[in-house]
C-alpha positions in Angstrom: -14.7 -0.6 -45.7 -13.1 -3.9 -44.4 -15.2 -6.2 -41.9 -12.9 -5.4 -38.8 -13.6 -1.5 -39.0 -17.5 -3.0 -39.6 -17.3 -4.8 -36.6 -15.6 -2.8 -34.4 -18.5 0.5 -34.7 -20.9 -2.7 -34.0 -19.8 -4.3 -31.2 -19.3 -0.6 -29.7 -22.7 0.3 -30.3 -23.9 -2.5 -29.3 -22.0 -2.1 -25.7 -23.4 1.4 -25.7 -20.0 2.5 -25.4 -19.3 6.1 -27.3 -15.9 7.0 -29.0 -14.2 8.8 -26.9 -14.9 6.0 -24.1 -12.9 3.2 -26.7 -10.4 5.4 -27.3 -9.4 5.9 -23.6 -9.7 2.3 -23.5 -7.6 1.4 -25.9 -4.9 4.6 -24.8 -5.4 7.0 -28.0 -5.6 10.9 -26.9 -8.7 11.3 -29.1 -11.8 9.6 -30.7 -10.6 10.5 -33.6 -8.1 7.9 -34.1 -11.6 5.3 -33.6 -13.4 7.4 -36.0 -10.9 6.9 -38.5 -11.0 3.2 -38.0 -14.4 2.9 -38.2 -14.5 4.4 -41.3 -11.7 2.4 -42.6 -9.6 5.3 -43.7 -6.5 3.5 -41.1 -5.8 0.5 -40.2 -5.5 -1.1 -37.0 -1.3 -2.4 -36.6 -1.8 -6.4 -36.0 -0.7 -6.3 -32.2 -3.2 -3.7 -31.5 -6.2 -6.7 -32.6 -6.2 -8.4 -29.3 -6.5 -5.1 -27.6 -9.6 -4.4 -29.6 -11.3 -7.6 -28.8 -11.0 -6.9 -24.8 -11.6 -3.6 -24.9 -14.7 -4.5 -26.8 -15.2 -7.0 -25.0 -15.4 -9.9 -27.9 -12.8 -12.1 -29.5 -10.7 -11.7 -32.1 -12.1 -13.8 -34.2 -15.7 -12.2 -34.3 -13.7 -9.1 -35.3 -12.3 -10.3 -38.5 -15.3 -12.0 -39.3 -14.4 -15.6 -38.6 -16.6 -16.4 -36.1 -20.7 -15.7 -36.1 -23.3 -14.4 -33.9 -24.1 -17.5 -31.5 -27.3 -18.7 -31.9 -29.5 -19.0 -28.6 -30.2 -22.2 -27.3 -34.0 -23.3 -27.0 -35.1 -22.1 -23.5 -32.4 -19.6 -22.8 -33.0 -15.6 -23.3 -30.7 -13.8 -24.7 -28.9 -11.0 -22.8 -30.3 -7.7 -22.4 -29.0 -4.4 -24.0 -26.2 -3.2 -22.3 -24.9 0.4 -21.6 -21.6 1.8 -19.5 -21.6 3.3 -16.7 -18.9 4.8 -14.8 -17.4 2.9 -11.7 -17.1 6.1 -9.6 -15.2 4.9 -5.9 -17.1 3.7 -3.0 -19.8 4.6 -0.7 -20.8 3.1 3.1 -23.0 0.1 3.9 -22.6 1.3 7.8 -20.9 4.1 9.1 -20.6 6.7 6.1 -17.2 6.9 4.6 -15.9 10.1 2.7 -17.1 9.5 -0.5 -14.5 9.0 -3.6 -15.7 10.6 -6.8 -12.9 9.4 -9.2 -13.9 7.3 -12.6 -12.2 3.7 -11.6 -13.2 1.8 -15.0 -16.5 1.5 -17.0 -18.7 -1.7 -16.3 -21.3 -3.4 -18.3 -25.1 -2.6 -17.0 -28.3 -3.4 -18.8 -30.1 -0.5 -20.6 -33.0 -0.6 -18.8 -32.0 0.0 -15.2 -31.2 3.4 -16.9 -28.0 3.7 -14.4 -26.2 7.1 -14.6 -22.8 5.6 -12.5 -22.4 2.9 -10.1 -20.7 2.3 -6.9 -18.7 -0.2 -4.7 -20.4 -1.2 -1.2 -18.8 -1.6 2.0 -20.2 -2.9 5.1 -22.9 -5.1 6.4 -25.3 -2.7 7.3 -27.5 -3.4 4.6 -27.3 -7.4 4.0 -29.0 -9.4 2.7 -30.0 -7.2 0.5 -26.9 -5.7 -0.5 -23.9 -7.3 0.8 -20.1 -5.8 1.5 -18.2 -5.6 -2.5 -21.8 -5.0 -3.9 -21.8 -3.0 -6.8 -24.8 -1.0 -6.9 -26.1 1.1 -9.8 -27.5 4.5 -9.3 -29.5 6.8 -11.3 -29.4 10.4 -10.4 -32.8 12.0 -9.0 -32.7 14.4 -6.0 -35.7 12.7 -4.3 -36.9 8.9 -4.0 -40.3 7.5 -2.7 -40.7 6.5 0.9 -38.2 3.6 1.8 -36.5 3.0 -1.3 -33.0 3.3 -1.5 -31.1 5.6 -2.1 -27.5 6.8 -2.2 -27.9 9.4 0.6 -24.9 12.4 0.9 -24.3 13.8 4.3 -22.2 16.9 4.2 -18.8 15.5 2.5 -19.7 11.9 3.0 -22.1 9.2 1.6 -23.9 6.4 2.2 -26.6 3.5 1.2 -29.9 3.2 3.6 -34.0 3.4 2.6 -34.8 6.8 2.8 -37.8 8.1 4.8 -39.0 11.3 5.0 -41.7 12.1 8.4 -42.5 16.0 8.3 -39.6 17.9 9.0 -37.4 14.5 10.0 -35.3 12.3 7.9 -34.3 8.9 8.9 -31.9 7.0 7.2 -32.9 3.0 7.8 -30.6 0.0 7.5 -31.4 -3.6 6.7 -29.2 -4.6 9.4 -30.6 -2.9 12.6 -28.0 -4.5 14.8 -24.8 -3.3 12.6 -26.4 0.0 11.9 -29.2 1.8 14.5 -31.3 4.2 12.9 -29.6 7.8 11.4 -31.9 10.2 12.3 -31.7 14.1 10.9 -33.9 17.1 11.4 -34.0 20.8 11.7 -30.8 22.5 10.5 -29.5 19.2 10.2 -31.2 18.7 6.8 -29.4 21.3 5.7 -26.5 18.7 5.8 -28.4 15.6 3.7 -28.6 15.4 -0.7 -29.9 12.9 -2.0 -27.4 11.4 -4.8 -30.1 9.3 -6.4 -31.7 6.1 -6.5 -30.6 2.5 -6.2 -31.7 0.8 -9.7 -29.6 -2.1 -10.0 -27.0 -4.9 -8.4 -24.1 -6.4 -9.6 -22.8 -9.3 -7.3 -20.1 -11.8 -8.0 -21.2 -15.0 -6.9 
């Protein structure tokens, strides 16, 4: 077994990323073609290397076994486990927007949020805390404690507010009072409300 097909289950395992999600990245119809690699029973054509490396998120040179494992400076911790998660569309900061529920890529989320997808944020409604491009991971649970967040589903449309539960009335509570009042449900109005899980983690270009 030769080090690329060595280094190639590594770094995947390593990403948490399974088979069948490198071979959609890299365009093959079925893990099979990575499994074969891995077990260095084919080898990978030389202008398919590069593709490797960014799919895998590495260089090129760590894949043939040219470059080591950078040491960690004194003072600096080292990154956490990751794990993907699927980018799945976009959900409302402010006035809800019809959910989207199709797979857009696979991002890069530490293990330990325990994230089951993620989403894109629009609106202001919720700043500071979570501005508008946010990406915000979300770990499915039908039910959150009082005034976390949660990604909230009203009939065919979604949004991102603390969740708060008083007897038989739900109210939905923005950050951002003055972009968003208060969304108030109750009756056979909860009928209409699911809870799509809890807010675990953000992602945030600076």
């Amino acid at each position: 077994m030769s080090v690329l097909s060595v280094r190639i289950r590594q770094r995947r395992e390593a990403l948490g990323m399974s088979q069948e999600e490198l071979a959609a990245r890299m365009g093959y119809r079925s893990k099979s073609s990575i499994t074969k690699i891995e077990k260095g029973i084919n080898d990978i054509p030389q202008n398919k290397l590069e593709d490797f490396a960014a799919a895998l998120e590495t260089t090129t040179a760590w894949l043939l076994g040219l470059e080591a494992e950078t040491a960690i400076p004194a003072g600096f911790e080292p990154l956490p486990q990751m794990v993907q998660v699927p980018l799945v569309g976009s959900i409302a900061c402010g006035t809800p927007i019809t959910a989207e529920q199709n797979i857009e890529r696979y991002i890069g989320v530490p293990a330990g949020w325990h994230a089951d997808f993620a989403l894109t944020c629009h609106g202001d409604s919720m700043a500071p805390t979570i501005r508008d491009g946010d990406i915000v991971c979300i770990r499915l649970q039908p039910e959150v404690e009082q005034g976390e967040i949660a990604a909230v589903r009203i009939g065919e449309e979604a949004t991102l507010k603390h969740f708060h539960r008083q007897g038989d009335t739900v109210m939905l509570l923005a950050d951002n009072a003055a972009v968003c009042p208060p969304m108030i449900y109750s009756g056979t109005q909860l009928a209409e409300i699911q809870i799509e899980g809890k807010a675990v983690g953000l992602c945030r270009s600076l």
